[in-house]
Every structure is written in C-alpha cells, then in structure tokens.
N, C-alpha and C positions, 0 to 999 in steps of 0.2 A: 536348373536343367537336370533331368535324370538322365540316363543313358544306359541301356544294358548291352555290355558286350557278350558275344557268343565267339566262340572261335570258328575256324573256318574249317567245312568238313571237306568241300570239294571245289576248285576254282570253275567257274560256267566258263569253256570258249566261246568264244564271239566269232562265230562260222560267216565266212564271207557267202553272199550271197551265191545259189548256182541255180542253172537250169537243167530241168530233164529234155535231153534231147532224143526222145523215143518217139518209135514213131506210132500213131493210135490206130485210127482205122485204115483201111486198107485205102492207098492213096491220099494220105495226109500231110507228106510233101516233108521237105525238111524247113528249118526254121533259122530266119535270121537274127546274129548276133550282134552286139557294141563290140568293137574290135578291143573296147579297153579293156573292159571287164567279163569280156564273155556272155553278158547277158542282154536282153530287147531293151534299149531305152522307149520312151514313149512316142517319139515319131516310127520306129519302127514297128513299134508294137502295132499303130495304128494301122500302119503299111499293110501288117501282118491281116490284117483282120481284112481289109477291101477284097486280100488274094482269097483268103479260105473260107466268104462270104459269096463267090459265085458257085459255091458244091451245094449253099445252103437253100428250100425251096422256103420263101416266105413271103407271106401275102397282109395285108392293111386293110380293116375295116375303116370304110371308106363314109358311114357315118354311123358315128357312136350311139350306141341306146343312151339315152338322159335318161335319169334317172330324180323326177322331179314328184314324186307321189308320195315318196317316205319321208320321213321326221325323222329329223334326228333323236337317236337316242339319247333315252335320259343317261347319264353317268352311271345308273345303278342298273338298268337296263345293260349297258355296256359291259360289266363286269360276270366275269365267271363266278358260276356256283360255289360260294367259298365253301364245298366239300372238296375243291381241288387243293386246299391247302390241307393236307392228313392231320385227322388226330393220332399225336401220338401217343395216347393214355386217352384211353376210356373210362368213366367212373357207371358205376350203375347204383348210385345210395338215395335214399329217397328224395335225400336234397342232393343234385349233382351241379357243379355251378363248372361251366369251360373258362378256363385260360387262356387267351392268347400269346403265345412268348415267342420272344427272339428265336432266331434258328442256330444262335449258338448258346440256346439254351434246350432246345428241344428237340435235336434233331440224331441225328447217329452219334456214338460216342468216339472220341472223348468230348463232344455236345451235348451232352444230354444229363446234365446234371436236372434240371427240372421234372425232365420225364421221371430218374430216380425219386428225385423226392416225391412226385404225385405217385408214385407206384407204393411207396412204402404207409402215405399219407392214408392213402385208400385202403389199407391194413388197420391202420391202427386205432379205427373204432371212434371214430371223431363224431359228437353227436350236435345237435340244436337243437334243441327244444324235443330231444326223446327219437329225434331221427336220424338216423346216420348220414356220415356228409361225406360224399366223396366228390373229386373232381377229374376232369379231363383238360387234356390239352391240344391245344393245336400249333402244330410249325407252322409259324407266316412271319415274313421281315417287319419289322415296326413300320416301314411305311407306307405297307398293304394295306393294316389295322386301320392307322387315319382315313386313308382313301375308303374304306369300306365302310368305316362307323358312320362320317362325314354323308355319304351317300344315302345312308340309311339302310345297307344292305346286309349288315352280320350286328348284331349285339350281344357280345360274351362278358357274362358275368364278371370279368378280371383282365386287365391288362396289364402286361410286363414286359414292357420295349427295351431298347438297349439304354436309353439316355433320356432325361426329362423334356426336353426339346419337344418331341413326339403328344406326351401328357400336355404341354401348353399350345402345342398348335390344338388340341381337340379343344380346350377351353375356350379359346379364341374362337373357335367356330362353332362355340353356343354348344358343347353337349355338357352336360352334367357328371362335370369328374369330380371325384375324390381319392387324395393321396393315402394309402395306407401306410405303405416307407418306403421313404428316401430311396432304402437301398437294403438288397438282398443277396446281389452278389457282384461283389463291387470287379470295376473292368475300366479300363483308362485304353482311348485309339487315341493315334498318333501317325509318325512317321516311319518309315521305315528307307533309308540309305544303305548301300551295296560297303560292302565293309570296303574295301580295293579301294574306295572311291571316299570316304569317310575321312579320314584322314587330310588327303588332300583340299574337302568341301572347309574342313577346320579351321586350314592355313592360312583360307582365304577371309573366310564369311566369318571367326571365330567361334561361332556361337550356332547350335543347333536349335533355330526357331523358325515358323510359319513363315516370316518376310524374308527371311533370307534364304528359303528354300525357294520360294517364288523368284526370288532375284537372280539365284543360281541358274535356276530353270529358264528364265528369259534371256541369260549370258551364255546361254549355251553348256555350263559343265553340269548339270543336273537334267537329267529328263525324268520328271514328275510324272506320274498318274495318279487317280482318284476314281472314284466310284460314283455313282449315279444319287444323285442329293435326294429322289423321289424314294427310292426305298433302300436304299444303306444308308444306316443312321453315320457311318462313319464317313460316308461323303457328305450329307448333311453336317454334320460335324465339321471338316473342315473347308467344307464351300465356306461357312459362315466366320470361321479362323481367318479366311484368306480376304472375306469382303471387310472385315475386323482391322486387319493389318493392312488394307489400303487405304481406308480412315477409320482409324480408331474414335474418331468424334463423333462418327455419323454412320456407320457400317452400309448402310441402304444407300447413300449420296450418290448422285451423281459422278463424283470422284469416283467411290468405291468402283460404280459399275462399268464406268471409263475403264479402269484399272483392271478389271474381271475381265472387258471386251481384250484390253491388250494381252494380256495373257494369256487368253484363249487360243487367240491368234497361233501364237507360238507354241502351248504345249499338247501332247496328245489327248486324239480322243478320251473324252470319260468313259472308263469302261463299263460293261453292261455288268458285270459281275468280278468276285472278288478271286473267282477263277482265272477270269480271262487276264486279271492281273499279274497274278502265279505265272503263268503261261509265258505271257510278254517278259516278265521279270528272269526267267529260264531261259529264255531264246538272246539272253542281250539288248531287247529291244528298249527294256525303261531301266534306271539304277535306281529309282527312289520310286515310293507309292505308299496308301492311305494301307492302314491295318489294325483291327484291334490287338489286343496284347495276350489277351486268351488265343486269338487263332494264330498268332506267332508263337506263342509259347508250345504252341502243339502243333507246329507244321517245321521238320527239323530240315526242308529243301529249302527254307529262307534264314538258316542259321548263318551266314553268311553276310546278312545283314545288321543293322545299328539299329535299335527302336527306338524315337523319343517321342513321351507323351504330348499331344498337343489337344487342344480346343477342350473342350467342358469332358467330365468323367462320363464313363459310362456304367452306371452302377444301378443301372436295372430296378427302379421305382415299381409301386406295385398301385394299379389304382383300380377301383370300380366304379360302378354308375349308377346314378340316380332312378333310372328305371328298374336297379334290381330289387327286390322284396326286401325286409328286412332280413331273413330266413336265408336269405342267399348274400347279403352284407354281410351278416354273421359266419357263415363258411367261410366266406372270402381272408377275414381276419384271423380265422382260425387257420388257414393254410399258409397265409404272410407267416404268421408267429409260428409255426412248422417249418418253413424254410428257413429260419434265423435261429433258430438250434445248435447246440453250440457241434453237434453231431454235423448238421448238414450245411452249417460254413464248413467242418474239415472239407468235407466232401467237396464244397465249390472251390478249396482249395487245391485241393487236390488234379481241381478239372481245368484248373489254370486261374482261375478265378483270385480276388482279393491280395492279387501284386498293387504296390507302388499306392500303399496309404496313403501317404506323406504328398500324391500331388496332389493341388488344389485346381480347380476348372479357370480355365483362363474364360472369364465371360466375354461371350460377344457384344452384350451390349442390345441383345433382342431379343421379347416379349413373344409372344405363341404367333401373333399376326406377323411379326418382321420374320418369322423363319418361312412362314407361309410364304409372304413376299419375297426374301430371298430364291427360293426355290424359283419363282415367276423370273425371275432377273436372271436368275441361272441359266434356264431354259431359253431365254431371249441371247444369251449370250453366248452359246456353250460350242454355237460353231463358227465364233469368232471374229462374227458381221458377215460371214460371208456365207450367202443361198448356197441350199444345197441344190445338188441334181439325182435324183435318183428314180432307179426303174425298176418295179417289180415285175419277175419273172416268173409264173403260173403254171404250175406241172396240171396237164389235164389228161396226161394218159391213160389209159381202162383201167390199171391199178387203183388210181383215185376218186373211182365212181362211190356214192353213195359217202358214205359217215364224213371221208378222207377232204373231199372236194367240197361238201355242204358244209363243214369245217372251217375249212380254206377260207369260203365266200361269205360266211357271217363274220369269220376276224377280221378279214380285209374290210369290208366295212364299216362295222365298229371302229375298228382301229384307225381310219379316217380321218376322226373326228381330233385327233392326236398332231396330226399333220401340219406345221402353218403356214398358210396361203403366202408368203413372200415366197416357199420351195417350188421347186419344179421338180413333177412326176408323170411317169411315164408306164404305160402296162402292157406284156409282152404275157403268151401262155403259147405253151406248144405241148405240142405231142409226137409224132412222124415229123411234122411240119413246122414250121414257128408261124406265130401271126402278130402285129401287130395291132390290139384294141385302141393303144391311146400313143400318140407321139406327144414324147417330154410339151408340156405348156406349162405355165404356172398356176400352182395347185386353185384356184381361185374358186368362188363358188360354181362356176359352167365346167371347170375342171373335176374339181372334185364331182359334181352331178355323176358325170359321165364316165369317172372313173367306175363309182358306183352301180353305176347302170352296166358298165360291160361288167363288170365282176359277177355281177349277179347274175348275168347269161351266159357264162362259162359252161360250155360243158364238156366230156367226159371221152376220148375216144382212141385209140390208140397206139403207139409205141413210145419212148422217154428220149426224146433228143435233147438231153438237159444241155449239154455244151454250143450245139448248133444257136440255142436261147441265150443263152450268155455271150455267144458272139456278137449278135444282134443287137443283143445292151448296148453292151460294151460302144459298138458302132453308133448307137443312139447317144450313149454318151459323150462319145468325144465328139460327133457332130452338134451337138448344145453348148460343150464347153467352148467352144470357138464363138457362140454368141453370149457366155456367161461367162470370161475369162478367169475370174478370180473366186468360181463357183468350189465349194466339194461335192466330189461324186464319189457315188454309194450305188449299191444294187442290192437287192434282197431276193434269193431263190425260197422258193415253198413248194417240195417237192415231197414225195412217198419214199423215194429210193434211186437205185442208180440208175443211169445210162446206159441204155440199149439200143443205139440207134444213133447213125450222124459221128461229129468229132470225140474222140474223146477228153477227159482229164487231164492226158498228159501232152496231149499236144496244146492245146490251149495255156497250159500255168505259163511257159515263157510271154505268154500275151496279156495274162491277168496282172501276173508279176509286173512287168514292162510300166503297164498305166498305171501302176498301183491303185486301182479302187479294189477299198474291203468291200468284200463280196460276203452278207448275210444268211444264213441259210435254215432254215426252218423245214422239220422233217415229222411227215406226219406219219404215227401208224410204223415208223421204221428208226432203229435204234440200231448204230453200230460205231464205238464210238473212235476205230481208227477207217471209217467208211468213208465214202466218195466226199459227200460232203461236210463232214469234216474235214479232211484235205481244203476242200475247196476256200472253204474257210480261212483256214490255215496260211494259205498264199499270202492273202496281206494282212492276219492276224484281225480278223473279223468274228463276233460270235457266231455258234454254231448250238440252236435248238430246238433240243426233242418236246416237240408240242405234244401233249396230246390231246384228244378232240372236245377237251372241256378245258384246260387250262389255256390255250391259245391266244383267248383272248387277253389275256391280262401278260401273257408272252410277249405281245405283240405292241402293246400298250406301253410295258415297261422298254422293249427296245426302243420304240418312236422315241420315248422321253429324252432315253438317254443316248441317240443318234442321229432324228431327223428332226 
C-alpha cells in the first residue's frame, strides 16, 4: 500500500444547514420552518408550494403533438461537431497528423505538458521522407475518443488516453489499433480520504484498499464519490476495482452486480465532473472520492486529504490506426520517441507526472469487451434500482428566440435517446406563464413520441418566470412520488439567464432545499459563474452548465449518462 501524506493547510467547517429568509417579489409572503432545525422539512416544503402555487398562472396542453415521423438518430448523428472539443496546438507541416489527449494532458497549465511538447515538436524540424511533420492537438476526455471513433465520427491520427482500458475497448469494437508505448507519462488514480477522518478509517478497516473503502462507505463512516465511468477514465477505473473487489473470480457476475445495485443504494450520486467533486469535498458533503495523482498533486485545496493508489496505472499509452498512411504512422513514432526524451519526461515530471513507479495495476480481471460491459451494468445500476422521476423545465422567453431555443430543442431530442424507458419524465416550459406540455408518465415509447413532439413546438415569447417553473416541478414531483414512493427525483432547468418575472431565487431555496431534489441547470448563450443558476444549482449540490450552442449535445448526453 502507498500513501502520501500532505499536512493540513486549513481545517473545512462543516456549516449546519440555513435558510434565506428574504423576502423576493413583492408579496411573497414569509416562509415556514422545522421548529428543530430552523429549516422546510419535506411535508412543509410541500405545503409551501400548494400556498405560493395560487400567485402562479398555468395552463396544460391538453393533447400532445406525437411526434411519430422521425427516426431516431444514428449515434453519430447525435453527437456534436468534434471542433467543440479545441485544438490546443495547431501543426501546419506538410505531413500534419492530430492527437487526441487526455485533458490533463492538453489542457491549461499546469495540464498542459503535451500541448508543450507539440509546440516545441513542431520547431524542431522533424522530417519523413523529405517533408516536415508537425502535429496538433486536441483536449477531449478519453472517453469521448471511444464514443466518437466507435461512431465513425472523428479519426485522428494518434491517441493518448489516460489508461490502456480505453485502447482495448476500441479493439474490441473492431477498430484497427496499434500500441506505439505503454507509456509516456506515467500517472496512477486512486483514492483520496479526508485526513481528519484517515486515521480513524485505519483503526477500523486497517488497510487502505477498494473493499474496505466500499465497506466503510455502506457502514456509514466513509461517504465515497466517483466520477462518471463513460468518460473519466478514473471512474472507469474504479467502477471496475469495485465490481473486482465484489468477486474477484468473475468481476461481471451476477454477484458483482447484486453488489454494485447494493451499493448504489447507499452512496452518492456519480458526479458529472471532477469538479463537482472538488465542490462536495469543500462544502463537507463527501470525505473520500476518485482522483488522479497528477490533479492532486496540483490542486493544493485537497492537501488535506490521503491518496492511495488504486485500480490499473494510468500512464498514458500512445496508439494509432490502421486507416492512417504509412507517412503519418511514421510522424506518429516520431512524436511518441519526442515525448520520451529524457528532456520532456523532466518536464512531465515536473507537471506532476511519473510519481509512485513502484505501483504495479491491480488487474481487474477484464478484456476491452468486459469494460464495455461494465459500463452497461453501471448504467443499469447507478440509481440504485430505483426509477427516477424527473422534469424538464424549458426557458422560452424572447431572449431565447433563434440559435438559443433551436439549440435547446435539437439537444433535448437527441439527448432522448439517453433516457431509459423504466424513468418517468415530465416537460414544463414557460415564460410570463408556465405550461404544462407533458405530465410525469413513464418515459415509454408514446412517452418519449410526445415528449419529442412538444419539444419540437416550443416556441419563443416573452418574459423569464424561471422560479414560478420550478414550483410547478417541484409540485409535479411530489405529486408522482406518492405513486413512485421509492423513486429519485431530479429536475433539469435550460434557460439563457435570470428571472424577471414571478417568485424569486430566494424565496423558493427554503422549498428546493426542504425536498431536496438536485436541480440541473443548463445555461445557454449566458455565463456567470456565481449567477442565478449557479445558485440554483448549488441548493442541493447539482451540476451547473454553460452549454454552448454546438457542445450541448454531448453536455447533455454525458449528464443523462451519469444522472438519469
């Protein structure tokens, strides 16, 4: 077992919950509390909602457009222009072949050791057969890459994911890879545990390892999170550690998955991002979570924490493909053997890169197709056997005429086909007014038709009563959960910007807080990052993102995966 201790720079309090008791619009009444704790329990919250639901004006179509003419999109159809993913290096040499890499190798420094070396690569005169060879790069998670190559919708010259996992699902799914090396800048994920709390996990468990962090996490002293297994290679990573450690004989068994369902049950949401983890880990809400060792090594507000390595290395393998020329094989080995310089390892070390030699990959025990399957088993299980219920909320105020709105209604969508029919969903859009398109049913194919069908007749007119809409949810929600008792409920707002009109922000949080459903929010065309709906967000620790009108869909895509 490794372990790196860090000392502690600053202890996090653990702020007891409070309400804002302000009052918003003009006549918005005051707001009842739990006499224990000061704040809405959930019958009240409900309560709360019936009173300040007669200010609100809203109307229900009374029958839905069907939406029975389209085809579903192909998967490649589905997916955004990968120019939404930037290059960060541009090459312009006669033979130019792109990179695909990790985003903690391409992205803002101190990530950006790759982008370094293509910038210097592209200096130094690299030839093939008489003609200069430069390359470019592109930031995208390793498993956008899969999702896009698999599709048939990007093929770049060279790939460079975090971990080999990624390279053996592409084989498995019939593309023609070739390993150039192992490794180029070696990196180990793992765990990370709250130091305060380390100690005491020791006393018990002795031993800092994947089962007994799961063990902890289901007895109550540990509250785990992890990352989304579809494109953080380090939640793939340890989804497959975890289904590992509930039978090591058979990691896919029935056991395993029994074992993943109980789990589930009990620990929190997978987070949408390695952000939203940060966040939770700040506010008190988790002590332990998934992290590579380069982004702890350079992130000094989780110095505080314990890291121990867990599941297979991540050392950053370099492969190409059988579609490329020889002329562009030949670059490709010429930039591997560039990056393995004894110059541009300092460098990767220097960027955090090539700690903890000495671990060895703890194998799971699964071939390119079992991580494929994993992922399927994950997704089946990831809300714990129990349906979700959720409703999207639809900003269609004159702000979002044109790009903002047309946006909106090809992601929703698309993003559809993400959805799975045991859920129930529901579709709400307002403006002055709220309306009801679709009441919660189960997402089935006449469901989803007609989701579809109203999405697509959305249209455009104005003022932004976002909170009035989210009361409505909210009321839609809890009126379902009483026939889904053992359901999760969720909401997703997709608006332009704030509220102008109806209740506000802050009379509602004691209500949102109360039910606790995370509330989604998706922000088109408008960025501010301590703004309304960020807040809104924030109430019960929900992402919060800035689409914009070409990335959306794959925004949208990667939230379903990793929430409904």
């Amino acid at each position: 077992m490794f372990v790196r201790k860090r000392k502690t720079l600053r202890v996090l309090a653990i702020l007891a919950s409070s309400v804002l008791l302000l009052a918003g619009c003009g006549g918005d009444g005051p707001v009842r509390t739990d006499r224990d704790n000061g704040t809405l329990n959930y019958e009240d919250a409900t309560t709360e909602i019936d009173s300040m639901l007669k200010k609100v004006r809203v109307s229900t179509v009374s029958k839905p457009n069907l939406d029975i003419y389209s085809d579903d999109l192909s998967e490649a159809e589905a997916l955004a222009d990968i120019d939404t993913f930037p290059l960060t290096v541009e090459g312009n040499g006669e033979i130019n072949i792109e990179i695909a890499a990790a985003t903690e190798l391409s992205a803002e420094a101190p990530d950006d050791w790759i982008n370094i070396v293509a910038q210097n690569f592209n200096k130094s005169g690299q030839t093939v057969n008489g003609k200069r060879v430069t390359v470019s790069v592109r930031k995208i998670t390793s498993g956008e890459v899969v999702t896009y190559i698999t599709a048939d919708a990007y093929h770049p010259e060279v790939y460079i994911p975090s971990n080999a996992a990624w390279g053996m699902m592409l084989k498995s799914s019939g593309i023609g890879v070739e390993t150039l090396s192992e490794r180029i800048a070696g990196n180990t994920a793992g765990m990370l545990i709250k130091s305060d709390v380390y100690d005491t996990f020791l006393e018990k468990y002795k031993e800092a390892t994947v089962s007994n962090v799961l063990e902890a996490t289901l007895a109550g002293d540990l509250t785990f999170a992890y990352t989304n297994p579809y494109t953080s290679s380090t939640g793939l990573n340890i989804l497959t550690a975890m289904l590992n450690s509930f039978d090591p004989s058979n990691p896919l068994s029935d056991t395993a998955q029994g074992k993943l369902l109980e789990y589930q049950r009990e620990s929190p949401p997978v987070a949408y991002t390695t952000a939203v983890l940060r966040n939770q880990a700040s506010k008190g809400i988790i002590n332990a979570m998934v992290m590579e060792e380069q982004a702890y090594i350079n992130t000094p507000e989780l110095a505080n924490y314990e890291y121990i390595p867990a599941g297979i290395r991540h050392d950053h393998p370099v492969y190409t493909f059988d579609y490329c020329t020889d002329e562009e094989r030949q670059a490709a080995v010429l930039f591997t053997d560039y990056c393995l310089t004894d110059e541009n390892q300092k460098l990767a070390t220097e960027k955090g890169f090539n700690r903890h030699d000495d671990y060895v990959s703890q194998d799971p025990g699964l071939d390119g197709t079992g991580y494929l399957t994993a992922q399927k088993v994950w997704k089946q299980n990831k809300s714990g056997g129990k349906p979700i219920i959720a409703v999207f909320v639809a900003d269609v105020s004159g702000s979002m005429a044109g790009e903002p709105l047309n946006s909106l209604k090809s992601s929703l969508v698309s993003s559809a086909a993400y959805i799975g029919s045991e859920h129930y969903v529901g579709l709400v859009s307002y403006a002055n007014d709220v309306t009801i398109h679709l009441p919660i049913a189960q997402f089935d194919a006449t469901q989803k038709a007609c989701f579809t069908g109203e999405v697509k007749n959305l249209a455009e007119g104005g003022s932004t009563a976002t909170y009035d809409a989210v009361l409505v949810a909210l009321d839609m929600l809890a009126e379902k959960a009483k026939e889904v008792p053992d359901a999760k409920l969720m909401m997703f707002v997709l608006s332009d910007g704030e509220q102008n009109e109806g209740y506000s922000l802050s009379r509602i949080t004691p209500i949102v807080s109360g039910m606790q459903v995370p509330i989604y929010t998706i922000s088109y065309n408008y960025y501010d990052e301590n703004g309304e709906l960020q807040r809104l967000s924030d109430i019960n620790e929900a992402a919060s993102l800035n689409a914009t009108s070409d990335d959306i869909a794959n925004q949208l895509r990667n939230l379903f995966n990793a929430s409904i």
